[in-house]
N, C-alpha and C positions, 0 to 999 in steps of 0.2 A: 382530558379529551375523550368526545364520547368513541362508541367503536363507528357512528358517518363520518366519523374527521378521518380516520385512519388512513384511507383511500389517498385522501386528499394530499395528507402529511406528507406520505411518500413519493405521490407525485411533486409535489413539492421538493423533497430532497432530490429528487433525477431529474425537478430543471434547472437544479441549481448546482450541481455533480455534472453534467453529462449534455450533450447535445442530444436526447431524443426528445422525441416530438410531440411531449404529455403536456404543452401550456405552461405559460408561466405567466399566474396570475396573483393578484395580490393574497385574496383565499386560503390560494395554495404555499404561497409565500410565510403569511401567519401562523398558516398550522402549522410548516415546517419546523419554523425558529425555535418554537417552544418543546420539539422534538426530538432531542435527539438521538432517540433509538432509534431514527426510521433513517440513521447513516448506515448503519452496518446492514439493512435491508437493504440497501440499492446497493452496499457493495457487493453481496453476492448479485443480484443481477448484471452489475455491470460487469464485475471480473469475469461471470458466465461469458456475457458477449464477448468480453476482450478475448475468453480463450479458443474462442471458433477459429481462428486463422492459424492458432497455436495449434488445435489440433487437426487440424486441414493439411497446413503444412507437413506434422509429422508425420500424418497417414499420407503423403504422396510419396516418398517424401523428398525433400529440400535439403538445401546446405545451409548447416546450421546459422551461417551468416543471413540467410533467406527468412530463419526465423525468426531472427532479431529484430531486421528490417519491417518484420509481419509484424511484431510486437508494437512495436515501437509506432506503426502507421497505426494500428488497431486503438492505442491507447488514444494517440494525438482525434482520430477521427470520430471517437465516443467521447469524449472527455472535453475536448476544445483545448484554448490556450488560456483560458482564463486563469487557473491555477498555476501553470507554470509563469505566469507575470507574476503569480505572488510570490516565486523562488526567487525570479531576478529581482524584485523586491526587497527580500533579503539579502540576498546577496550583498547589493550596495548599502544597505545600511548595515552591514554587518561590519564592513572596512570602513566607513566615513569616522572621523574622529567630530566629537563635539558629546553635548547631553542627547536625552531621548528626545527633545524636540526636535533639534536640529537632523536628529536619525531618522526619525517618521515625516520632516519634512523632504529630507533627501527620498527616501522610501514611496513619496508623494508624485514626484519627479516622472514626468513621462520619459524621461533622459535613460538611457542603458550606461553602467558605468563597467568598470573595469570588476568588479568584484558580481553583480547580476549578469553580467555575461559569462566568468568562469564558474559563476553557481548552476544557471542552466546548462553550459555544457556540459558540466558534470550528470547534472542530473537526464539530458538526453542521452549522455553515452551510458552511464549507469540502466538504463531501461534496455538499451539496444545490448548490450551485454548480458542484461540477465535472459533475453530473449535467447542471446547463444547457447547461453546454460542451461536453459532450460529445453534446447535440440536434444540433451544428452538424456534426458527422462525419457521414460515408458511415456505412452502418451493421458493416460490415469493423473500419472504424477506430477505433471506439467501441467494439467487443464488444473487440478487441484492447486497447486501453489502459485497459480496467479489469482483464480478466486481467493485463496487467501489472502495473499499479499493485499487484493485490491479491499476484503474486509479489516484488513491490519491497517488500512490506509484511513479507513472510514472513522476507525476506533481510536486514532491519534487525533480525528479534528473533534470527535466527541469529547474526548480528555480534555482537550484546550477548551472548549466551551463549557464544561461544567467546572474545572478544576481552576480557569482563567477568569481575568476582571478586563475590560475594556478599558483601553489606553487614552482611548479619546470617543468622539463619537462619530457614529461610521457602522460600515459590517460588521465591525465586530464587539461593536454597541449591542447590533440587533440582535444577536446570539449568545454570545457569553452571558450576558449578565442577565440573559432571561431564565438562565440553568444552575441551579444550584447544584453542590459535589454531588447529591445524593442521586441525581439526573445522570452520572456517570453506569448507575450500576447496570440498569437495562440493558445500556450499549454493548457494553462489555458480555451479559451474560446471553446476548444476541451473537455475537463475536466467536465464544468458545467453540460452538461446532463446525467451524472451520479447522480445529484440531484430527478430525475422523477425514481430508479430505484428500491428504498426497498419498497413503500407503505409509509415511510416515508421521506418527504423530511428533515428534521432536522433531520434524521439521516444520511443519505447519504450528507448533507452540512458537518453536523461533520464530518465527513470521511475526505470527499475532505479538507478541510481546516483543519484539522488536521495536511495532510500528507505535507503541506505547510507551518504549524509551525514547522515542525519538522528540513524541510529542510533549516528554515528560521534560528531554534537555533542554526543547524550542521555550515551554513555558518558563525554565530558570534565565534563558536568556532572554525572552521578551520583557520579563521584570524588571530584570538588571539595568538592561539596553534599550525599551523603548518604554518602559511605565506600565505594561500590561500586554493587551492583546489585541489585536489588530487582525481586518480583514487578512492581510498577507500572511500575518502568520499562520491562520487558520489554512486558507488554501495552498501555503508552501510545505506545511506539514502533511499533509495530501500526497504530494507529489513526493516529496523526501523520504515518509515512511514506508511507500509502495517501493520505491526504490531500495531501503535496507533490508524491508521485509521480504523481497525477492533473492537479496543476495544471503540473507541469514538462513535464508528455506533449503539454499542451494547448497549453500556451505553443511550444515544439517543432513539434510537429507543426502549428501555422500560419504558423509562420517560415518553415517547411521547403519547407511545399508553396501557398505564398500568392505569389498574384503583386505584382511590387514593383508599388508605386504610380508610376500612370502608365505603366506598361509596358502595363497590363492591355488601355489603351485602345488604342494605340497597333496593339497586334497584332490586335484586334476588327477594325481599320481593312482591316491588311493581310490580312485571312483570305479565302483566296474567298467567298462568298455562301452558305449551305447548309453550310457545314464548322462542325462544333461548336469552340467557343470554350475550350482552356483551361484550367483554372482552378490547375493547380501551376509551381511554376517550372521542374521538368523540361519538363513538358509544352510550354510556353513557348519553351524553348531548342529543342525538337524541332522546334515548327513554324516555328522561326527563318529559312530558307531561303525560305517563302512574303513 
């Protein structure tokens, strides 16, 4: 691809990621498919926008359930629903009993079954959740690990397109099998500097490599379960691994920088009078000498 496609490419990936209002043309379309570095480019932009209400919210601020709610409208109103049809999508073919036809025909189904309605639940309350988790961050480290999250997201549907074979023919004809594994490494090494973005970097690694296991389980299951890869599973991997990759950031990133218990008090004790107290375990160890 020369560097005039580039532009293109990407606008391509954020008409097909996202409801903004860059065209969606067939051009753009083209260049996309055969791209798949230019996912983790639109997910820093998008996770950008998604975290403005995040950090809006924090700096008024709001009850932590207010930022959930901000997350959770932010995501759906940048993003659309398109993706999350392909969670309820899995979902029900995840519980139907038969072969992989019979799952990708279920899967096909405009019908909501019992299993893509508690897959999306899951996955709406998981988003409005980590929105409360993430009230409890600095406001730094919040705008940081959902831009992650949202490039962890990006890096799971790269995985499945280069690392995946198409089940049938469909979306997911038109991207997988245009990307060979080696088409994986761009993505990925696009990916990494999202590690430099919460204040902690083992949290935003959890993140990223999170949303890469995720995509790494979805692919032994679409083998097994449907014959390959499928539009749904590309964009239910999307939505699933922003979802793990927010709560791994979260989980992380209080391990990281949380003082052990009973340490906390201990050094409140020994601090002189007037010196602020704390609150990560670097910080901790620094003022270990008082």
């Amino acid at each position: 691809m020369g560097l005039r496609e580039v532009p293109t490419a990407v606008r391509g990936a954020l008409g097909f990621l996202s409801r903004l209002p860059v065209g969606r043309d067939e051009r753009a379309w083209e260049a996309f498919r055969t791209a798949p570095w230019t996912l983790p480019i639109a997910g820093y932009l998008l996770g950008g926008l998604a975290a403005v209400p995040i950090a809006v919210a924090l700096l008024a601020p709001v009850p932590a359930v207010t930022v959930g709610l901000a997350y959770l409208g932010a995501v759906v109103a940048l993003t659309g629903i398109n993706h999350f049809d392909g969670v309820a999508d899995l979902g029900d073919g995840a519980v139907v009993h038969g072969d992989a036809e019979r799952r990708r025909e279920v899967m096909a189904d405009t019908v909501l079954g019992v299993g893509g309605t508690l897959a999306l639940l899951t996955v709406v309350a998981g988003l409005a959740l980590a929105g409360v988790g993430l009230a409890a961050l600095p406001v730094a480290a919040a705008v940081g690990l959902v831009v992650a999250a949202e490039v962890a997201a990006k890096a799971a549907m790269a995985t499945l397109v280069a690392l995946g074979s198409a089940a049938h023919d469909g979306m997911g004809a038109a991207v997988a099998d245009e990307t060979p594994p080696r088409g994986l490494v761009a993505p990925l090494a696009l990916a990494v500097p999202t590690v430099a973005l919460t204040g902690s970097s083992l949290a935003a690694l959890a993140a990223l490599a999170s949303g890469v296991v995720v995509a790494l389980a979805l692919l032994w299951w679409a083998r097994g379960r449907l014959g390959g890869v499928t539009g749904d599973v590309v964009g239910g991997a999307n939505e699933l691994a922003r979802v793990v990759a927010l709560h791994a950031g979260l989980v992380v990133w209080r391990a990281d920088l949380a003082v052990p218990a009973g340490l906390g008090e201990s050094v409140r004790l020994a601090v002189p009078v007037g010196l602020a107290v704390p609150v990560g375990l670097g910080e901790v160890v620094a003022w270990t000498p008082w």
